[in-house]
C-alpha positions, -999 to +999 in steps of 0.1 A: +163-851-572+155-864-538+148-828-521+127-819-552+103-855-548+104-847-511+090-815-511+063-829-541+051-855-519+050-828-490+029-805-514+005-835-523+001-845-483-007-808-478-028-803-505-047-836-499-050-822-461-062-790-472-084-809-494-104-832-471-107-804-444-125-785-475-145-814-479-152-819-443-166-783-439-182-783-473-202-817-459-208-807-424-223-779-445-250-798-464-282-810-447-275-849-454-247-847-432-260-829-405-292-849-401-270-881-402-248-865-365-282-856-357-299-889-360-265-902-341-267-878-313-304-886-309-296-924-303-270-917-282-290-897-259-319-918-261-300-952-249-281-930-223-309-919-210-334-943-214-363-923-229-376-909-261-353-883-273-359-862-309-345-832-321-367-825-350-338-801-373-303-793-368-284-762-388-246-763-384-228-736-404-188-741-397-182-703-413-197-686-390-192-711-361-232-709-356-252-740-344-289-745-342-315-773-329-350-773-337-378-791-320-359-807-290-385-831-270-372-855-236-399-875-223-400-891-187-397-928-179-433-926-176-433-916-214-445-885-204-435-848-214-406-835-195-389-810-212-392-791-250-377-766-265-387-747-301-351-735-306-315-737-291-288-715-307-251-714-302-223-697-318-188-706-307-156-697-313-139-727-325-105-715-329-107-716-289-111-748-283-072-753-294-065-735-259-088-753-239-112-727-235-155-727-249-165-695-255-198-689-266-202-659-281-241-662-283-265-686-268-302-683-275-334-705-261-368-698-274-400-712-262-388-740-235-414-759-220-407-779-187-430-803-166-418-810-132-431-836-109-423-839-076-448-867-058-455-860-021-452-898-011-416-894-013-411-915-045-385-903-070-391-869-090-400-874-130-365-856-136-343-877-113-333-901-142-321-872-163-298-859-130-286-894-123-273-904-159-253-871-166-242-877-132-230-911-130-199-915-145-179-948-154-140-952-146-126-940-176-155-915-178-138-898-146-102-905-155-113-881-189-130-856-162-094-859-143-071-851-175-097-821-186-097-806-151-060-806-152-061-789-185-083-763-166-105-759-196-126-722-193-160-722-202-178-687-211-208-679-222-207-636-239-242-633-247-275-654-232-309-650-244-339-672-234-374-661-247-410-675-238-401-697-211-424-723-189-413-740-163-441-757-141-430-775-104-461-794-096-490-769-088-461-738-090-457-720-123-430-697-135-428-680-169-403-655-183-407-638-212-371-623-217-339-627-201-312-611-219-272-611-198-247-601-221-209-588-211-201-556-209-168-555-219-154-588-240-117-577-235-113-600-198-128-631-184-140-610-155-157-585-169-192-577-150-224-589-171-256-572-173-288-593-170-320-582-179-355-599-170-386-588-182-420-603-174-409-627-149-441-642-139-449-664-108-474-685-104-491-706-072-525-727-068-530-749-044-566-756-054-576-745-022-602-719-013-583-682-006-574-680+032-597-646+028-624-666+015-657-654+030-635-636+053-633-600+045-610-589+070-583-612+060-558-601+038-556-612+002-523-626+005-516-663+005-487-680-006-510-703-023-524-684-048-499-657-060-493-643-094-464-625-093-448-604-123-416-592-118-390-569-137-354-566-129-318-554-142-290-572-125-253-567-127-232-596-121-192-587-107-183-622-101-199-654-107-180-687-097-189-723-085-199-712-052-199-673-053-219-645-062-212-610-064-240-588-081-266-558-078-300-557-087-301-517-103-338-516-109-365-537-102-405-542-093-429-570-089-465-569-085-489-595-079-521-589-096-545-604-067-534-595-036-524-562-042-484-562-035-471-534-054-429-530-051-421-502-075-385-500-063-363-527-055-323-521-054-300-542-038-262-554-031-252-593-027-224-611-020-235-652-014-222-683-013-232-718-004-233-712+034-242-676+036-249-642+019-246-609+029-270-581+013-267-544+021-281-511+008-315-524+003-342-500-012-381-514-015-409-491-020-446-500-020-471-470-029-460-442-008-440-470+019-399-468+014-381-485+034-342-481+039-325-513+054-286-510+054-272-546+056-289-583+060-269-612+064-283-644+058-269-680+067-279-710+046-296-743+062-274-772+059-287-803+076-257-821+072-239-798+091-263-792+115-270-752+102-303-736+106-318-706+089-309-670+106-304-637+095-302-603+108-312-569+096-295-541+109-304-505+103-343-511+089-355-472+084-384-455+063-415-439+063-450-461+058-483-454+052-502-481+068-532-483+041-502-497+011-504-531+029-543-531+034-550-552+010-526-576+010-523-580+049-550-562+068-583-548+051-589-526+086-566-503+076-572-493+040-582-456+049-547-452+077-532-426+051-510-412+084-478-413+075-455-431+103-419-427+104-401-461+115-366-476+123-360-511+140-332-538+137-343-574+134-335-611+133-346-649+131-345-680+120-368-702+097-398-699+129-388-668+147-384-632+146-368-604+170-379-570+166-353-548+188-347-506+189-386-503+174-393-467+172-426-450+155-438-415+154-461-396+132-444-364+108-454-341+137-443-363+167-478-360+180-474-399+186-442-419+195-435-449+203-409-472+214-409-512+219-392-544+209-409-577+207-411-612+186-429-635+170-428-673+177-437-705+163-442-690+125-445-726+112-479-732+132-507-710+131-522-724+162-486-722+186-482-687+170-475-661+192-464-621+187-457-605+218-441-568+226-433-545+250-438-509+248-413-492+272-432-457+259-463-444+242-468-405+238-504-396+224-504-358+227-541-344+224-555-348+189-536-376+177-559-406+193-587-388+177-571-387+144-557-425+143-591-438+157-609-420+124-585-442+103-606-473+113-637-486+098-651-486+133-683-474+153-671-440+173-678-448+209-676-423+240-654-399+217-657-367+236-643-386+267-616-401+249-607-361+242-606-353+276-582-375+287-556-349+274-523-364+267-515-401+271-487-419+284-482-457+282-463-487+291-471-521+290-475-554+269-498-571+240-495-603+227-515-617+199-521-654+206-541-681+182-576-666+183-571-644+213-555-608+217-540-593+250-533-564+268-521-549+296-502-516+312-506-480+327-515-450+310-511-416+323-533-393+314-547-355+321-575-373+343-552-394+362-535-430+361-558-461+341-541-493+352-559-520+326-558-555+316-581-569+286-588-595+262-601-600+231-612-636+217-622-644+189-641-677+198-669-661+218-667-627+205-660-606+234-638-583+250-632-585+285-607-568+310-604-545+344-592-514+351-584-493+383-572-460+397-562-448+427-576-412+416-592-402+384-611-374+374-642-389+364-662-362+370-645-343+343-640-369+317-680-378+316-693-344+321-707-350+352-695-319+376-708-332+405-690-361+406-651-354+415-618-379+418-626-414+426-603-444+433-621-480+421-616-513+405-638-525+377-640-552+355-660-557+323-673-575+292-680-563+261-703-579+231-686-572+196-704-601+175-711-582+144-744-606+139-757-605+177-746-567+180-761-562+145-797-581+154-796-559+189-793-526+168-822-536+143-842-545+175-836-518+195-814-490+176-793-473+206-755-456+203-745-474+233-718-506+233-735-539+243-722-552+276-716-553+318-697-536+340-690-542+373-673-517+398-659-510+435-660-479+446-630-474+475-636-435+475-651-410+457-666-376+460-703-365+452-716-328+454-685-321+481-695-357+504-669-383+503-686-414+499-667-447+501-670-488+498-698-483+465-708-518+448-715-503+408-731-528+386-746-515+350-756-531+320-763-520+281-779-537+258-772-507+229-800-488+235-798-480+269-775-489+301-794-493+333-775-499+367-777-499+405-757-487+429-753-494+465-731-487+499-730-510+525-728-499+557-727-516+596-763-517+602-778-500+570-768-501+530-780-471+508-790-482+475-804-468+439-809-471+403-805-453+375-801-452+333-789-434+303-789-437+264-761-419+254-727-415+265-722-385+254-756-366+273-742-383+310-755-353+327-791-360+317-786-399+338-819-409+353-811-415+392-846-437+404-863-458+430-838-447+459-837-469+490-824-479+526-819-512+540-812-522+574-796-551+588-773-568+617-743-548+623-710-559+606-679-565+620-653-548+609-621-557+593-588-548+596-588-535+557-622-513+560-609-496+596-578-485+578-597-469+552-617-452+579-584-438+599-576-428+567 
């Protein structure tokens, strides 16, 4: 009798068991039940973290382990928006918790709305309350944390979804309208996911004018004002606390003002919390691909004392100079040459090192090869790009064809043509409002030795230049005239209004400037004539000069003028003279030049 009212009262502890776990489900089922845990949860959240909290609907269905919140709203300490959300979905496998694991089998959010303030006086952000009180934790708080990190309790997430998101970070906006990563394979904990991202869109305004404002040379792009859309399919090998293993398989983004076009972007990464390590980079803008076969990046820790660097190894590709027109430099919107390039390059968060540079043209009519930098990228006014070109090769035809690229007036072409081929090496720098260069060339006419500047504060371009023998006789058309050795140095108006007024005024095909020249030797109509003081002047419509030769008792002088550089055989030679004075002593330099 005692086993038999023994196993009764098992059967009715059972039964009642089974019973109120029926119940249970059966009222976690029914809307009065739910809305009561969701009125608790709402208090709870709102006294922990000291705002207005509401959740407007809840839907918790225990058979198919599915959980939904509608109508989530935080507000800031300042009782303003800070974060909504339309709807939150969750399915979880319940029967997983028993082994300390939370797998989510599908996670949804739809239509979140974020407002994030960061004020530039230093004072907190309108989202630090929410970080501090799920970050804070009490004593037995972090003896729980303790016990559940010794029960090593795995989290995983199978499916995520988020749809119509906003997130705005003071004036910087960024909206997605589909992520989708899912799992390819639910069998192990480690199997890669996929994420998709469609219309990932990126959004700056610093309600500033445009750098390019009433400045049409200037590029469109400014970090500013961007609006970005972007596209990518990522998959993810790893993903742990402080690693990431994935590769972006397709991707583009295009910003719809400046005119930044990436059709192609594929990619390998590897990163961590103090560096990353990218390689087998593909980007492609218009008809521009470039190859670049490993980057590796290292983080900035201040605590540690870590800057910024990385370093680019390999960087390969073919560009046509007019894809980055708009964006970066109007002037070149008709260069449709393609270049061929390769370099390898490094920096940190304000420099950049540009070694093994090499650029030539399909039919190596034009090569180059340099290395260089760029300094002081944080200020515009310390900036400073500077490179050295250990060889230039324009074989004939190619400066021609490059120049006709540029939206510029064709001056003293046919000259240009005679040079033949050209050989250089030397330096340029690119300095706050101010552009320099200097080097040799080599051409068919003989050796140019030069050194110029452009600024851009008075609008002129000034320099000198000297051979020891050049044909310029040849170059200008001029037969009688044969090699001459000089020095010369000149300046050179390029004001677009004063040029512009001077060519209403006076038309003319002529650049607007001085000259001024020594003549150590030189030959005319077979008589070598030496120590020749050349000064001319243009004002665009015609260049008028004088020329004279001092002597030890006498000094030959004249004048002459021409309108167009490409009819120098038809100069004017006027008002010849002869002056006579006291004899001049001479110095050691000028009796050298005569034993010569």
């Amino acid at each position: 009798m005692s086993v038999r009212k023994t196993m009764k009262v098992l059967g009715g502890v059972i039964a009642g068991i089974v019973l109120l776990l029926g119940c249970s489900v059966f009222l976690l089922n029914t809307s009065t039940v739910q809305n009561r845990l969701l009125k608790l949860a709402t208090d709870m959240l709102t006294e922990k973290l000291k705002t207005q909290v509401t959740i407007d609907s809840v839907s918790i269905n225990l058979f198919t382990q599915a959980m939904n919140l509608y109508g989530i709203s935080v507000d800031d300490l300042q009782q303003q928006p800070l974060l909504k959300v339309q709807e939150l979905s969750v399915d979880i496998e319940l029967t997983r918790l028993l082994r300390n694991e939370i797998v989510v089998e599908k996670a949804s959010i739809t239509g979140l709305d974020a407002r994030l303030l960061k004020p530039s006086d230093g004072s907190p952000s309108n989202y630090q309350f929410f970080l501090d009180a799920f970050s804070k934790k009490t004593q037995s708080e972090k003896e729980d944390t303790v016990k559940k990190e010794k029960k090593e309790i795995d989290f995983d997430i199978h499916r995520l979804q988020l749809k119509n998101l906003h997130v705005k970070y003071n004036e910087t906006e960024v909206f997605v309208g589909n992520l989708t990563s899912h799992r390819s394979s639910l069998i192990t904990h480690n199997s890669p996911h996929t994420v998709t991202i469609d219309q990932f869109r990126f959004l700056t305004d610093n309600h500033k004018p445009r750098k390019n404002a009433q400045r049409p040379h200037k590029g469109f792009f400014d970090p500013g004002h961007l609006d970005i859309t972007v596209n990518m399919k990522w998959t993810i090998q790893q993903i742990e606390k402080d690693t990431l293993v994935a590769t972006l398989t397709q991707g583009n983004a295009k910003d719809s003002v400046s005119g930044i076009d990436l059709r192609d972007l594929r990619m390998s990464m590897k990163a961590d919390k103090e560096k990353a390590h990218i390689r087998n980079i593909v980007i492609q803008q218009g008809n521009t691909t470039l190859n670049i076969s490993k980057v590796f990046f290292q983080w900035p820790d201040k605590k540690q004392g870590r800057h910024l660097s990385y370093t680019a190894d390999s960087i390969s590709g073919t560009t046509v100079l007019t894809d980055i027109s708009r964006p970066f430099a109007p002037v070149l919107k008709d260069f449709k040459i393609p270049l061929n390039l390769s370099l390898n390059m490094s920096g940190t968060d304000s420099t950049l090192d540009f070694r093994n540079v090499r650029v030539n043209t399909q039919d190596q009519k034009l090569t180059i090869a340099a290395a260089g930098g760029i300094t002081h990228l944080k200020d515009k006014r310390q900036l400073a790009v500077r490179f050295h070109v250990s060889q230039m090769q324009a074989k004939k035809g190619i400066k021609e064809k490059i120049i006709s690229q540029f939206p510029v007036k064709k001056f003293m072409m046919k000259q240009l043509h005679r040079l033949g081929n050209i050989s250089y090496t030397g330096d340029f720098a690119i300095l706050w409002r101010k552009e320099q260069f200097q080097g040799r060339l080599q051409t068919a006419a003989g050796p140019i030795n030069f050194h110029f500047a452009l600024n851009e504060e008075t609008k002129y371009v000034s320099g000198k230049v000297s051979s020891n023998r050049f044909q310029l006789g040849h170059v200008m058309e001029l037969n009688y005239l044969g090699d001459i050795a000089c020095q010369a140095d000149f300046s050179f108006d390029i004001s677009k209004p004063r040029t512009a007024k001077m060519r209403r005024e006076k038309g003319g095909k002529l650049p607007i400037g001085q000259v001024n020249a020594h003549v150590d030797d030189c030959s005319y109509r077979k008589v070598h004539v030496r120590n020749l003081f050349v000064n001319i002047k243009s004002d665009g419509a015609e260049a008028s000069g004088d020329i004279m030769q001092q002597g030890r008792i006498r000094d030959l002088y004249c004048s002459f003028s021409f309108t167009n550089t490409d009819d120098m055989h038809k100069i004017r030679i006027r008002k010849p003279g002869i002056k006579f004075h006291k004899a001049k002593k001479d110095s050691k330099k000028d009796r050298k030049k005569k034993d010569r």
